[in-house]
C-alpha positions in Angstrom: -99.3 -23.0 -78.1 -97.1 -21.4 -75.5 -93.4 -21.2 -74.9 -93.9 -23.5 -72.2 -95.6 -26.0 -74.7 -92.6 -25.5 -76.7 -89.9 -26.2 -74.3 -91.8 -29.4 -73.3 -91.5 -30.6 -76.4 -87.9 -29.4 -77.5 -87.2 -31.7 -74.1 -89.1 -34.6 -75.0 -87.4 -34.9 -78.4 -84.0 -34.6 -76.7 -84.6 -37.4 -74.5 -86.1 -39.5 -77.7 -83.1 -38.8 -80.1 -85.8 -37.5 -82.1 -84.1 -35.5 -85.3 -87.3 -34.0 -86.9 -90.8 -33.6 -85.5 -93.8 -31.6 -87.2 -96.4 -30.4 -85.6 -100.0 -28.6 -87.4 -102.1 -27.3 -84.1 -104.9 -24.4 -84.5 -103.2 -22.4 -87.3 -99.8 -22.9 -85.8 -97.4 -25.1 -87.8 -94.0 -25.7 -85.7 -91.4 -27.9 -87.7 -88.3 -29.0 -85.7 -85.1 -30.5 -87.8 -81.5 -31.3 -86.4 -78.7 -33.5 -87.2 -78.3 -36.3 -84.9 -75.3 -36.8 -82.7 -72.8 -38.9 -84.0 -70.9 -41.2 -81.3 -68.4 -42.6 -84.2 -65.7 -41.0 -85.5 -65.5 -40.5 -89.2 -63.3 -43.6 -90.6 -59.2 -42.8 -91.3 -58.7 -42.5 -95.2 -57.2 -45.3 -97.1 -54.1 -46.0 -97.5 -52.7 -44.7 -100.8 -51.9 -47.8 -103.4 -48.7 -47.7 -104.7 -48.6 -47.0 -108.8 -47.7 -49.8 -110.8 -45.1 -48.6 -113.6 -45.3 -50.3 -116.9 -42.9 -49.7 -119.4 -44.3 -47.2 -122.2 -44.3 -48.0 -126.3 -45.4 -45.5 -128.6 -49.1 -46.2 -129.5 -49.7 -43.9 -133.1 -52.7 -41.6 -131.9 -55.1 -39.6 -134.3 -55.5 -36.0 -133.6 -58.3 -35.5 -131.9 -60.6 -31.6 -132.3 -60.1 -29.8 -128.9 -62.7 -30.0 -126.2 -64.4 -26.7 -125.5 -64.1 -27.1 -121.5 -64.6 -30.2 -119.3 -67.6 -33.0 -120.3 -70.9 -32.4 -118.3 -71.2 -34.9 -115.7 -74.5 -36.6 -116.0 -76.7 -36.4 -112.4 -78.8 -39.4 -111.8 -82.1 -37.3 -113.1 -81.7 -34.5 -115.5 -84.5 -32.3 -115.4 -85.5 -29.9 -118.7 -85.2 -26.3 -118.6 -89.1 -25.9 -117.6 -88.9 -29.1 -115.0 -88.1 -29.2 -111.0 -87.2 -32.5 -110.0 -88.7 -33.0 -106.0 -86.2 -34.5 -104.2 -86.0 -36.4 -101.1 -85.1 -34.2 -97.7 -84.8 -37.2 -95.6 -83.6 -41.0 -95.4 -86.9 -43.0 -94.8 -89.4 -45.0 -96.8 -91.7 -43.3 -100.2 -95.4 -43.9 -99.5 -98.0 -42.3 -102.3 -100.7 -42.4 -100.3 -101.9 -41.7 -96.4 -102.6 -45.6 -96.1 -102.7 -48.6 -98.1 -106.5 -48.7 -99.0 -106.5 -44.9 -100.2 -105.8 -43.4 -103.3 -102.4 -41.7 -104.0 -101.7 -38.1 -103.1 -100.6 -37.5 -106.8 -100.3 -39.4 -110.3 -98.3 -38.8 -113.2 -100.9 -36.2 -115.1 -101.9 -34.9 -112.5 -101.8 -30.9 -112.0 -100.4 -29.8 -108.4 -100.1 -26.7 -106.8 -97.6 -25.2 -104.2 -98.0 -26.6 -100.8 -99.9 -29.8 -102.1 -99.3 -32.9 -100.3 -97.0 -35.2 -102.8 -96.2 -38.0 -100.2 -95.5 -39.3 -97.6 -91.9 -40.1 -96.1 -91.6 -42.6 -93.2 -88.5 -41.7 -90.7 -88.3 -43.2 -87.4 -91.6 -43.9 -87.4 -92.6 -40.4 -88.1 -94.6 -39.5 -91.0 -93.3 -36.7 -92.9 -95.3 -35.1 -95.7 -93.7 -33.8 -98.7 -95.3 -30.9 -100.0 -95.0 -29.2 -103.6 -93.0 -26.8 -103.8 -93.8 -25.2 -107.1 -97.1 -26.0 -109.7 -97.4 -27.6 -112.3 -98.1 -31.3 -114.0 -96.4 -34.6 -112.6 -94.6 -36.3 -115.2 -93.4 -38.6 -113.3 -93.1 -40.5 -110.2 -89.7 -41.9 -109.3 -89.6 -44.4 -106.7 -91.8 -47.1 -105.7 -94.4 -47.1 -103.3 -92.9 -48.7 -100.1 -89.3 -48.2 -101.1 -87.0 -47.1 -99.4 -85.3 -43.4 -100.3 -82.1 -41.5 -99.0 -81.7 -37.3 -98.7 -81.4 -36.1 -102.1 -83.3 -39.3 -104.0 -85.6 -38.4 -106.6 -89.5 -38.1 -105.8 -91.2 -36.7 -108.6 -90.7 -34.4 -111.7 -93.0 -31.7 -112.3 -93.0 -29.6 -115.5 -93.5 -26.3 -114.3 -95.6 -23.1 -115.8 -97.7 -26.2 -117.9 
């Protein structure tokens, strides 16, 4: 693949609106991400509701032990110490397998190594594969296969040095 090659296709995506494009040709692996243009502008902020005062009355309160810095805030999947939790990199839909009729890429069990092929993401008709980025054993598999996912959505847990 030449520079021309390149160009030709750095054009063609321009011209498509395409935002990410992968291609695998002799050895050569050229992966091309960017945001997309926006042509909105971002929404103004609300409009600050007024407080509402209600009179006080004392209310006897117990003395409570003092909190030793602010509560954790839970994430939507905590992952153990010796866990990585593969998330999604794009918006698009969760496929575990190359088509229907085949088997899935992965199952929870299953041992994986880095660079394996997890799934599949679907994005404008473009199918992305996501690939392990560290090795270990799937515990499990987050969504569904055909649902949809957004960037940062769960894929998969994997307990690592297992």
């Amino acid at each position: 693949m030449d520079v021309r090659e390149i160009k030709e296709i750095l054009k063609l995506l321009e011209e498509q609106s395409i935002t990410e494009f992968e291609l695998e040709q002799e050895g050569v692996k050229l992966r091309i991400c960017r945001q997309a243009a926006s042509n909105h502008a971002a929404p103004p902020p609300p409009e600050p509701t007024p407080a509402r005062v209600v009179p006080a009355r004392p209310v006897p309160v117990a003395a409570a032990p003092a909190a030793s810095g602010p509560a954790p805030v839970p994430s939507a999947v905590e992952a153990a110490e010796n866990e990585t939790v593969v998330k999604s990199p794009i918006v698009g839909t969760f496929y575990r397998s190359p088509d229907p009729n085949a088997p899935a890429f992965v199952s929870v069990g299953d041992r994986v190594k880095v660079g394996q092929v997890l799934c599949i993401i679907e994005a404008m008709k473009l199918m992305n594969e996501i690939e392990a980025e560290t090795a270990g054993e799937v515990l499990r598999v987050h969504p569904e296969n055909g649902q949809p996912v957004q960037y940062g959505d769960p894929l998969f847990t994997i307990r690592t040095g297992a």
